[in-house]
C-alpha positions as CSV (number, residue, x, y, z in Angstrom):
1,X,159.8,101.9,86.5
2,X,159.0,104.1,83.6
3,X,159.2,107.9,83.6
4,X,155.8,108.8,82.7
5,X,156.5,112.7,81.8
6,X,158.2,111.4,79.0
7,X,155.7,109.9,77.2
8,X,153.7,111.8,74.5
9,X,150.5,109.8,75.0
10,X,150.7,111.2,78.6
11,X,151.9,115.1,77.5
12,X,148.8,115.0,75.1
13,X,146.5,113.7,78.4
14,X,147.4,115.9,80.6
15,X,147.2,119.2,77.9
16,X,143.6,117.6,77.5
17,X,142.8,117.9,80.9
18,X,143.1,121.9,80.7
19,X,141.5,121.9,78.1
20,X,138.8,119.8,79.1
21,X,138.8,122.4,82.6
22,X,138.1,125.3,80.5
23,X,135.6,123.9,78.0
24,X,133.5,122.7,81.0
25,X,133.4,126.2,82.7
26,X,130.8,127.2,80.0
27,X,128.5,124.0,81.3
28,X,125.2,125.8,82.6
29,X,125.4,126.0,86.6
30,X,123.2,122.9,87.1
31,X,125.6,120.7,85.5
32,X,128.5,121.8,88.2
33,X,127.8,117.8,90.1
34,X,126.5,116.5,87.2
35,X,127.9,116.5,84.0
36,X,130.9,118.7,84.8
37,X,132.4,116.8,87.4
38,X,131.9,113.9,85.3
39,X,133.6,114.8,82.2
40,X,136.4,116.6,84.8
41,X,136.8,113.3,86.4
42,X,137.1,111.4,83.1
43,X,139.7,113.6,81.5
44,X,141.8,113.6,84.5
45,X,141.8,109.6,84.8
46,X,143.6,109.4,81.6
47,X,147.0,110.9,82.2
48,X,146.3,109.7,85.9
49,X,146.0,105.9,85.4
50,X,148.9,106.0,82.3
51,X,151.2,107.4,85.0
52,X,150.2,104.6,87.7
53,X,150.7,102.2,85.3
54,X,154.3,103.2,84.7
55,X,155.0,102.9,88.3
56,X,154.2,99.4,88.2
57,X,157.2,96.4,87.6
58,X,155.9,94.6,84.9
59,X,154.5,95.3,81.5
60,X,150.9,93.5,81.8
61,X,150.5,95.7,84.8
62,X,151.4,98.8,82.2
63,X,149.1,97.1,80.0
64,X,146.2,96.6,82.7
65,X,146.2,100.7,83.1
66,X,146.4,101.4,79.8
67,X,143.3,99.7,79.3
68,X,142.1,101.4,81.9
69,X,143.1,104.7,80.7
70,X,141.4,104.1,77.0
71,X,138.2,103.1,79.2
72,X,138.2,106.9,80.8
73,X,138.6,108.0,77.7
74,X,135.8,106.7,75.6
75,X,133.7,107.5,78.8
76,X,135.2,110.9,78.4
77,X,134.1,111.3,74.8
78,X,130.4,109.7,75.4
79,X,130.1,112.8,77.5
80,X,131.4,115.6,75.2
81,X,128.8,113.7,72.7
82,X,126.3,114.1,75.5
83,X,127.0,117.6,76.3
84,X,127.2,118.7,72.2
85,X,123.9,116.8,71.5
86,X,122.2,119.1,74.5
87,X,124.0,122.0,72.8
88,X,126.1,122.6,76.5
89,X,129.5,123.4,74.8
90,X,130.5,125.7,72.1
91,X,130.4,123.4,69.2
92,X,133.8,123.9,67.4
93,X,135.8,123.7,70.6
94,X,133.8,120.3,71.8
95,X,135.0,118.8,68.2
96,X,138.7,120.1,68.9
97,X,138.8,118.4,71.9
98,X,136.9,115.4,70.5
99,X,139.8,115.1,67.8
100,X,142.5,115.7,70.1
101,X,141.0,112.7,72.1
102,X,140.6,110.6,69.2
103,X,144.6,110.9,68.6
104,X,145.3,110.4,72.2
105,X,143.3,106.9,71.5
106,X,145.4,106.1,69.1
């Protein structure tokens, strides 16, 4: 077993996912089961699915929520493209968070 906290892919996720909470507050009301809880959902499967993976005994089982975790985040950035294309975030803190993602991809 692998102890998640210490990995910096997973630090970086989970400071996303704050991130990601605050940037969505400014989503119009109508958004709040649409959009919202979709990009909320997304962000939080990253950091969620690396730890799982670490709790698992061998490594293509790591490797099988890895995978999974670099799914949630493409998803995750197909939606801040979605909400900066209908002009829903503020545009300079939707293409920090886009770059932070794009290193967490890495």
């Amino acid at each position: 077993m692998r102890n998640f906290r210490e990995l910096m892919v997973w630090q970086r996720s989970f400071e996303l996912v704050n991130d990601i909470y605050d940037a969505s507050n400014a989503l119009p009301s109508d958004e709040k089961f649409g959009l919202k809880s979709q990009i909320r959902r997304s962000a939080v499967s990253i950091p969620s699915n690396i730890a799982e993976g670490c709790s698992r005994r061998t490594n293509k089982d790591l490797a099988r929520f890895l995978e999974i975790a670099i799914g949630s985040s493409f998803e995750l950035e197909t939606q801040l493209l979605i909400a900066k294309r209908r002009e829903m975030l503020n545009k300079s803190k939707n293409e920090s968070i886009i770059d932070e993602l794009h290193e967490i991809q890495k």
